[in-house]
C-alpha positions as CSV (number, residue, x, y, z in Angstrom):
1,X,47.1,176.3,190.6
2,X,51.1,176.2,190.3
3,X,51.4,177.1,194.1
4,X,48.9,174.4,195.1
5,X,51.0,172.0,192.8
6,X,54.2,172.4,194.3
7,X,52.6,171.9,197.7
8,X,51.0,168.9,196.9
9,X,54.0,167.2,195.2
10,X,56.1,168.1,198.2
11,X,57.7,164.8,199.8
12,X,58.0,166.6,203.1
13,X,54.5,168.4,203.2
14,X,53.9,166.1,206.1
15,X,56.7,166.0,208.1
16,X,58.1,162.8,207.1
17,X,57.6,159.3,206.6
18,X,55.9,158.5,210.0
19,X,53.1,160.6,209.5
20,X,52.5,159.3,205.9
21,X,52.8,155.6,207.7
22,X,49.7,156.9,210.0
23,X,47.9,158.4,206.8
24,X,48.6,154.8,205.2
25,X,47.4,153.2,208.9
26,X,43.8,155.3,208.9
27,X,43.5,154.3,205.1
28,X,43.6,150.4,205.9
29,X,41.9,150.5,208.8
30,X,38.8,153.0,207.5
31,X,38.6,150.5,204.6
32,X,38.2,147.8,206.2
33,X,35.3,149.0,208.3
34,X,34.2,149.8,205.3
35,X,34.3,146.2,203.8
36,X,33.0,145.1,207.6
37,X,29.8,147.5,206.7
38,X,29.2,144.9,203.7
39,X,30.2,141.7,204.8
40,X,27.9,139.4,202.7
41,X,29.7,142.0,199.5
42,X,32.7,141.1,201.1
43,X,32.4,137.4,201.1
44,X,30.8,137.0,197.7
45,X,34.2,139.0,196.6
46,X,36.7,136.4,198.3
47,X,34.4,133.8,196.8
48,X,34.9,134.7,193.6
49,X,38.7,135.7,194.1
50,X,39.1,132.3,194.9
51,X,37.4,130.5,192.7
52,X,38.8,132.3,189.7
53,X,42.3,131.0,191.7
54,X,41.4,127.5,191.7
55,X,40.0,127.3,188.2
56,X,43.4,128.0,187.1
57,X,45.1,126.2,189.3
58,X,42.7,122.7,188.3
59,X,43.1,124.3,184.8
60,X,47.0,123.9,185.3
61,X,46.9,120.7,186.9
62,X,45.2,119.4,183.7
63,X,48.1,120.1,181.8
64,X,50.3,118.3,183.9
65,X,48.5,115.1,183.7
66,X,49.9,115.6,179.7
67,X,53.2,117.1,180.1
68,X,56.2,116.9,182.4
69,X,56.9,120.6,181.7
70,X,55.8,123.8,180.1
71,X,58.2,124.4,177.3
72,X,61.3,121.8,176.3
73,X,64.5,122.5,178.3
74,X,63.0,125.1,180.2
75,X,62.8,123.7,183.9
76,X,59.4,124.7,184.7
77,X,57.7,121.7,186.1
78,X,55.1,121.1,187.9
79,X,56.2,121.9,191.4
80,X,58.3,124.8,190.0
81,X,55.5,125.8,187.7
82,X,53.3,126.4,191.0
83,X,55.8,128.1,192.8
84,X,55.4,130.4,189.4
85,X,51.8,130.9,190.3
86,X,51.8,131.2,193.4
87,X,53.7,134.1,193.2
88,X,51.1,135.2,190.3
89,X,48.2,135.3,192.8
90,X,50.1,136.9,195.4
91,X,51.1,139.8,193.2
92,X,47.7,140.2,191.6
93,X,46.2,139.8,195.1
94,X,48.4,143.1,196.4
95,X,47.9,145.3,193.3
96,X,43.8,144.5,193.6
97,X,44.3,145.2,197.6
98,X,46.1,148.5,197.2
99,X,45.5,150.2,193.8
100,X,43.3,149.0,191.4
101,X,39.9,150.3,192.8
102,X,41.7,153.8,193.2
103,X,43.6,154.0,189.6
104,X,39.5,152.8,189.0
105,X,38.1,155.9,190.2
106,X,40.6,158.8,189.5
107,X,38.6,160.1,186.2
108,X,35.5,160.0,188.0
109,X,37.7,162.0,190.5
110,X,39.1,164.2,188.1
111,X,35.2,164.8,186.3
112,X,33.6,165.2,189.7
113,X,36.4,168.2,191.2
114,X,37.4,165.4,194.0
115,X,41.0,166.4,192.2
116,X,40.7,169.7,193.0
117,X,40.1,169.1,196.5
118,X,42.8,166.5,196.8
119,X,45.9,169.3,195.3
120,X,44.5,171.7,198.7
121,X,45.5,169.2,200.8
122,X,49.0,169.4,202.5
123,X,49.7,165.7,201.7
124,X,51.6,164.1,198.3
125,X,48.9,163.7,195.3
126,X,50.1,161.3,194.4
127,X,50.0,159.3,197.6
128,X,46.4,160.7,197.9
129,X,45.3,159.1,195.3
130,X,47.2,155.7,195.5
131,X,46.0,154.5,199.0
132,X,42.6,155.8,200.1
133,X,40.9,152.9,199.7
134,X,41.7,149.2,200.0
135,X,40.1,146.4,199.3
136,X,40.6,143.6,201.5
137,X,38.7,140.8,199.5
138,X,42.1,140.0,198.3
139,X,43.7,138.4,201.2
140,X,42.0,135.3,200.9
141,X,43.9,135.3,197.0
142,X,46.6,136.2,198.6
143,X,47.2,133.3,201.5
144,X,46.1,131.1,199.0
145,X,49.1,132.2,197.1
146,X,51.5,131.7,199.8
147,X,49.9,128.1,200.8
148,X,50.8,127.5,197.1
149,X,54.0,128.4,197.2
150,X,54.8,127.0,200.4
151,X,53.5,123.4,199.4
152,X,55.5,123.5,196.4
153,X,58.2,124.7,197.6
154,X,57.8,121.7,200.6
155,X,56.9,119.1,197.7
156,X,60.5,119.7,195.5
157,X,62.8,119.5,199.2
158,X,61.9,116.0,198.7
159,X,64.0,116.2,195.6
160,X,67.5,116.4,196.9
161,X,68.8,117.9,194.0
162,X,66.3,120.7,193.3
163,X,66.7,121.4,197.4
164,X,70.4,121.2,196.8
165,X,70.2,125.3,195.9
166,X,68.1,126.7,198.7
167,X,70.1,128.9,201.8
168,X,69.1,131.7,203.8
169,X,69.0,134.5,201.5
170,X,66.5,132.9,199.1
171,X,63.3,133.6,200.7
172,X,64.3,137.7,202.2
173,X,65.4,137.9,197.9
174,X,62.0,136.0,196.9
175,X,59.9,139.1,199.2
176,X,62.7,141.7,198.1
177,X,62.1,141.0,194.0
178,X,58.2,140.6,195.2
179,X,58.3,144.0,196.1
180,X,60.2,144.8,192.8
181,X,57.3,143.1,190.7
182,X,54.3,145.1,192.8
183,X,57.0,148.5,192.1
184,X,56.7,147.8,188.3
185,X,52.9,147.5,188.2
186,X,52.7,149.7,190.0
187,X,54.5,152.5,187.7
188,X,52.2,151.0,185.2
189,X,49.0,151.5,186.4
190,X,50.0,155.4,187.5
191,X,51.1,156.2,184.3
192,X,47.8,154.6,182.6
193,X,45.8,156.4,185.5
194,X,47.5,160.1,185.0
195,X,46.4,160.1,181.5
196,X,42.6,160.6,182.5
197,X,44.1,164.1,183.1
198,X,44.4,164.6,179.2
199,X,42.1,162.0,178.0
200,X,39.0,163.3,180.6
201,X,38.3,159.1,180.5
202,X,40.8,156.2,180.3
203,X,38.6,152.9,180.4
204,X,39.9,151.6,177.0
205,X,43.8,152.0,178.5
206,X,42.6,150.1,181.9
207,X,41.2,147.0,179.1
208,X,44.5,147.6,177.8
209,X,45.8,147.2,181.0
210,X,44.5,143.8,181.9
211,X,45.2,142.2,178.3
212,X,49.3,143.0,178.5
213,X,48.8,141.5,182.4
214,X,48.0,138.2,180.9
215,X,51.1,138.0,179.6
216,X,53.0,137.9,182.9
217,X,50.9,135.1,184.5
218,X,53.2,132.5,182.4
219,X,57.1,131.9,182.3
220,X,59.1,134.1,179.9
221,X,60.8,130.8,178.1
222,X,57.2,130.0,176.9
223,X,58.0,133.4,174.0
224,X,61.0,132.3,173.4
225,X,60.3,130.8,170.5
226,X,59.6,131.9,166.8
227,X,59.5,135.4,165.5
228,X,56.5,136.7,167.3
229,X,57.1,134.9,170.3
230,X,60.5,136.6,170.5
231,X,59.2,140.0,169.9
232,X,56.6,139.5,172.6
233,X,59.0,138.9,174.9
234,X,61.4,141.7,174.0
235,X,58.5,144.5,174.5
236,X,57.2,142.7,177.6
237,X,60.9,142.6,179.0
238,X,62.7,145.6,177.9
239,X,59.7,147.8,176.6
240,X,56.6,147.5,179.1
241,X,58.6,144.7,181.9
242,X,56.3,143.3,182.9
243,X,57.0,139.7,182.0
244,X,59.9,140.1,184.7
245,X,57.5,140.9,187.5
246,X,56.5,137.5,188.6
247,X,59.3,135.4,186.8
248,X,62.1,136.9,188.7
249,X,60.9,136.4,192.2
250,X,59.2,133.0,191.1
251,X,62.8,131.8,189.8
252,X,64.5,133.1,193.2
253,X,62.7,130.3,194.8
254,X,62.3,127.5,192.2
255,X,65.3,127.9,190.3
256,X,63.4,125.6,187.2
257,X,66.9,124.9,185.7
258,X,68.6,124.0,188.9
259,X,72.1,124.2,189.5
260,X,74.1,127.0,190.0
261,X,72.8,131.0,188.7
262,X,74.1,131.6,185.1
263,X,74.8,134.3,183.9
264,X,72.4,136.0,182.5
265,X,69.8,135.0,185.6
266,X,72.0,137.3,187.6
267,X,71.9,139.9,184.7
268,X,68.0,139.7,185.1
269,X,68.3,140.4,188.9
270,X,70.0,143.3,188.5
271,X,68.0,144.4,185.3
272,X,65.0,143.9,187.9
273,X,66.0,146.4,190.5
274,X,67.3,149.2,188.1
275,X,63.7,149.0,185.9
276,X,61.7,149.1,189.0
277,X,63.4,152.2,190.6
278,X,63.4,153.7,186.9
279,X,59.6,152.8,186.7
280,X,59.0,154.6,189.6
281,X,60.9,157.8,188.3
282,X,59.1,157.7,185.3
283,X,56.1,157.1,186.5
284,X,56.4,160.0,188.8
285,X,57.4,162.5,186.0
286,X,54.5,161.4,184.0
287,X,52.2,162.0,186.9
288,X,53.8,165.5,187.4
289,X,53.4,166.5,183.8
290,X,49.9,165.5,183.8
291,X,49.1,167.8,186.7
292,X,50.9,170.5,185.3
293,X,48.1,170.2,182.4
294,X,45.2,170.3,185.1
295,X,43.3,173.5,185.1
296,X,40.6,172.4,188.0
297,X,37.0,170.3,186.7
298,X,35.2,173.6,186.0
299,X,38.0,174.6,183.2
């Protein structure tokens, strides 16, 4: 299958990028007439996307009524805090849009043959397997994300100080490190899925999936105390990043300790882009060595 493998991993097997845009195009749109087949399915699913939202977000607002901010000295209050999660539901809504339910069903795929059908086809594998299917019960998460982090954003302008900081540049940066986080998870969840190739089933590593994920969904300052709280967020920062993935783009736009960037928040910018474009490298070699290990389902 070596022939077949170099074909499929082939960036230009299509042509270029237009004709992968019009692959991605026919995706989207032949999932959601899918999703339109199944519309009371599709409504119970943005129900319960956005009630799991709100329970946190009534869950937070709880807090609040006992605390000016999570964590001493660390800026995050409560308009800044939303802005944080905000950003949360938006990056959780497009991983659960794009990839989850694919990265779901790739060792049913490889069990079934569906990989041996996908490596004959003149298109990237990879790609193949990323984008077939979407689901689009996430965009309900996802405005509701952006309505969060527009009305926060809209309740600290009336703070002349904390509005003191925002120019031009900080909402095209907010959508650029956005893209950063969703790069990183991405990586992730690719590297966790190509194991099925070895493994044969990977449920365990998706559960382990969704346990380090709850890790991002609160400010990095919050482990920055104590021995384990440090070492938690050295492996979630340096090791697996994922703790950077909605704290760097929530920060662009909140800026919880006001004032002028230090430092070392421009140091996490740029530690931001070079781990998501190394994610994606790695991620991609890990994929390639677990196709090289594929012998087809009937071997």
């Amino acid at each position: 299958m070596s022939d077949q493998l170099k074909t499929s991993l082939s960036p230009d097997s299509l042509g270029g990028v237009g004709r992968y845009l019009r692959v991605f195009t026919t995706y989207a749109r032949n999932s959601l007439v899918r999703d339109m087949s199944f519309r009371m399915d599709f409504v119970l699913q943005s129900i319960t996307s956005i009630s799991w939202a709100l329970m946190n977000f009534v869950l937070f607002k709880i807090i609040y009524r006992f605390t000016t901010s999570i964590g001493p000295d660390t800026g995050w209050q409560e308009n800044e805090f939303f802005v944080f999660l905000g950003t949360v539901w938006i990056i959780n809504g497009l991983i659960q849009l794009l990839f989850m339910g694919n990265f779901d069903e790739f060792s049913d795929m490889i069990r079934m043959g569906g990989l041996d059908f996908a490596l004959l086809k003149p298109i990237d594998t990879q790609f193949l397997i990323s984008f077939p299917r979407m689901n689009w019960s996430q965009i309900p998460n996802i405005l509701l994300g952006c309505g969060l982090v527009f009305v926060s954003l809209v309740a600290m302008f009336g703070d002349s100080d904390k509005g003191a900081w925002f120019s031009w540049w900080s909402v095209p940066a907010y959508l650029f490190f956005l893209a950063c986080g969703v790069a990183i998870m991405y990586s992730v969840m690719i590297s966790l899925a190509s194991t099925s190739i070895w493994l044969g089933r990977n449920q365990n590593l998706y559960d382990f999936w969704f346990y380090i994920t709850n890790f991002y969904r609160y400010p990095m300052e919050i482990y920055q105390r104590g021995g384990i709280g440090w070492a938690l967020w050295g492996t979630f920062t340096f090791v697996v990043p994922i703790l950077v993935v909605s704290n760097v783009p929530a920060r662009v736009l909140a800026n919880p300790l006001g004032g002028r960037w230090e430092t070392w928040e421009w140091a996490l910018f740029g530690f931001t882009l070079l781990i998501s474009v190394a994610s994606l490298v790695m991620s991609r070699q890990v994929f390639r060595w677990a196709l090289n290990s594929y012998r087809s389902a009937s071997s």
